[in-house]
N, C-alpha and C positions, 0 to 999 in steps of 0.2 A: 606396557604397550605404548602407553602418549609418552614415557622417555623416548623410546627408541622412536616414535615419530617425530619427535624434536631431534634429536640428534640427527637425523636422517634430512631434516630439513635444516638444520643448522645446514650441514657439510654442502646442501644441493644449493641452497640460495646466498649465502653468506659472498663468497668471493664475488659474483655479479653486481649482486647488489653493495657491493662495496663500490667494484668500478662505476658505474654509476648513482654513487652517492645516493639510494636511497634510503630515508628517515621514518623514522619511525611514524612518522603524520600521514606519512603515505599508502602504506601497509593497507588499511582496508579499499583502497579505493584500486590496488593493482589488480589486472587480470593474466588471462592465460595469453592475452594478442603483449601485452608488458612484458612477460617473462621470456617469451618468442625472441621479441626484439635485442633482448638482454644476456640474450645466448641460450639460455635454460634447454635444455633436451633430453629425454625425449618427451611426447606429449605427457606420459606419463609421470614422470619428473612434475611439469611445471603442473600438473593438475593436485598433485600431494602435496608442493607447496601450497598452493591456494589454500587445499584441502583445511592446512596446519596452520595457515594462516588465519584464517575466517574461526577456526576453535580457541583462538588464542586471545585475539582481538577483543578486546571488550572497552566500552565506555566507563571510563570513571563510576563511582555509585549518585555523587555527585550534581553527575550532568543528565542521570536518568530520572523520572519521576515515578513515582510508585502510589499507585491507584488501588485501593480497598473494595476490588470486585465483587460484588454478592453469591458471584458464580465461583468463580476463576480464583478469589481470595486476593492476595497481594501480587499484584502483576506492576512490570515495567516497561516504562515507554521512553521511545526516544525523545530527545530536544525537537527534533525536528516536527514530529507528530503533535507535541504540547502548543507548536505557533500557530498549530491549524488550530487545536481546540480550543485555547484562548484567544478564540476570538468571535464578535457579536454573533456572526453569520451558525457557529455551530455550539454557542452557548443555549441557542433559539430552540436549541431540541430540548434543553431541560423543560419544557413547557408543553410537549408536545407527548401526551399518552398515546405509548407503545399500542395500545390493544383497540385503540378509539375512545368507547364510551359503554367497555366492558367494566370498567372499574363502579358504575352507576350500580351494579349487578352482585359483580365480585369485589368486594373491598381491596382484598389483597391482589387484583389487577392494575396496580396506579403503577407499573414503572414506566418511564420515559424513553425515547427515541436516543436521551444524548447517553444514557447508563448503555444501551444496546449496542448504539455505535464503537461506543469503548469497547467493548467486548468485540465485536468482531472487528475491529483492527488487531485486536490484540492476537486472534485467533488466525488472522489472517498471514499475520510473522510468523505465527509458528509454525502452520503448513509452507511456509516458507523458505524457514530456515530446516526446517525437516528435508524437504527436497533439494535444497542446496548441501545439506550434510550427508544426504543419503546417494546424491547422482550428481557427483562433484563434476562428470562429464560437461551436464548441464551448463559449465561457469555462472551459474545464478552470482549475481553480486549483490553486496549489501545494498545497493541506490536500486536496483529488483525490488527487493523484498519491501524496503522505505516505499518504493510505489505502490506494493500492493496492499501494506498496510495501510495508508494515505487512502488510496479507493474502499476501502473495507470502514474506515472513518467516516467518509464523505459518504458513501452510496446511501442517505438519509434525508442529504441538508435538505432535499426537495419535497420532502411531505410538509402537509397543510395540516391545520388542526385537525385533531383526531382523528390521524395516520389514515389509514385505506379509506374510513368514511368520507371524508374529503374527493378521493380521487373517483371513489364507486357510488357515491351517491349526491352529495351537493352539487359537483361538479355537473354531470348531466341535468341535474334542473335549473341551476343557475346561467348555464352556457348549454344548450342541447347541440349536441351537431360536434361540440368541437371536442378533438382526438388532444387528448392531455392526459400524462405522465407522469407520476413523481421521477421515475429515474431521469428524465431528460429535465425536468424544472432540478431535480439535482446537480445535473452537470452544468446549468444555466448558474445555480447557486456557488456552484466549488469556482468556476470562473469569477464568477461576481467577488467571493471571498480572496481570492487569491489577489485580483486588483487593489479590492480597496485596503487589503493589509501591507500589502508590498512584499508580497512570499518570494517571488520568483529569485529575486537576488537571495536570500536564504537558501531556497531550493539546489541552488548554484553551489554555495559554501558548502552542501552535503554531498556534493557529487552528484546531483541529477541533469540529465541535461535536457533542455530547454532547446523546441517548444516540443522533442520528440515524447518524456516522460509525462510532460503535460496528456497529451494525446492519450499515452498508455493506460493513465490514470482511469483519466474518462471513457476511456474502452471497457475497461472492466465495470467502471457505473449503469451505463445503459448500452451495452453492443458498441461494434462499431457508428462513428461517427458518418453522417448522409454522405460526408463527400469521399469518405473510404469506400463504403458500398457502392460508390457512382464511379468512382476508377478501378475497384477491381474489375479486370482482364481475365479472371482464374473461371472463378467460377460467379452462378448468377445469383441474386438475392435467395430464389428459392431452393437453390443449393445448400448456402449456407446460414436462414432464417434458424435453423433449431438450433446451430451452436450459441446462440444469443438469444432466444427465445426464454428466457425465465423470467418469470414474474417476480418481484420484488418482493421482498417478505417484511 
């Protein structure tokens, strides 16, 4: 069955992309609006390219890094995701207990914020690359799924010691009155990382573009951004507060 989808894709994309000299460097980064332009017809066509493309495509083993999940086992991560972790802003979660000051209790409650985060990036690709595999409709693209890995990394940076106690309890006695978040001191924290590492020009080299991915990122961290809410025309905050109403885990 993936011969004849290869062959099928050879004969559909080969000629165009010949007249338009496309290279192999370029392959993950094309879409369905590329192939349009390029002649490709009919919708169908250019969507089973995609399709055969995006199954083929793979990064070197090389260029991937491979993490010793306690869950998940040996999992892999892009280049792109390793700039975000190696660096001070989201090394800070090795230090920060997952559970609070359950570990006082339970011995075997010590793991941290930054082993958690790995995992739900990780998980966050795969429902991603599931729905890109499964509703090629979609055109989900690889620089998609890189975002939503990316938020699924970061939705953390922002907790304080000892995770929720921080946010449910210090915080009300030390500042009474004032309305604080870890998801929003997160999106506060993935800007602050993003600045002082110099990601954005990276971000670029992967295909995301700038400053709209920025945004998407951080939508998925904590809701919509105040000045999104403040221009939508659709519909009112109390329309749409439950699609972004979850609490943080």
């Amino acid at each position: 069955m993936m011969e004849d989808d290869l062959q099928t894709t050879h004969k559909l994309f080969l000629p165009p992309s010949t007249d338009h000299a496309v290279n192999g460097s370029a392959l993950p980064y094309l879409t369905e609006a590329h192939l349009e332009k390029m002649g490709v017809s009919p919708l169908g066509s250019r969507l089973q390219i995609l399709h055969s493309l995006r199954k083929l495509w793979h990064f070197s083993p090389e260029s991937m890094k491979v993490f010793n999940d306690p869950i998940h086992g040996h999992i892999e991560l892009h280049p792109l995701l390793l700039r975000f972790i190696d660096t001070p802003q989201f090394q800070r979660l090795r230090h920060i207990k997952q559970l609070g000051g359950t570990y006082l209790v339970f011995p075997g409650a010590s793991h941290n914020r930054f082993e958690h985060s790995v995992g739900v990036g990780y998980l966050a690709g795969c429902l991603g690359m599931a729905l890109r595999d499964r509703q090629p409709e979609l055109c989900i693209t690889k620089q998609d799924v890189l975002c939503v890995q990316i938020a699924g990394l970061c939705h953390d940076l922002g907790h304080g010691p000892f995770s929720h106690m921080f946010d449910g309890l210090f915080i009300p006695k030390a500042r009474p009155g004032k309305k604080w978040k870890h998801e929003m001191a997160s999106v506060q924290m993935f800007d602050h990382l993003v600045q002082e590492n110099a990601l954005e020009p990276v971000m670029l080299q992967h295909g995301l573009r700038l400053p709209d991915d920025l945004t998407f990122i951080k939508e998925q961290i904590a809701g919509p951004l105040e000045s999104a809410v403040l221009d939508s025309t659709i519909l009112d905050e109390s329309e749409t507060e439950y699609l972004w109403d979850i609490e943080g885990r």
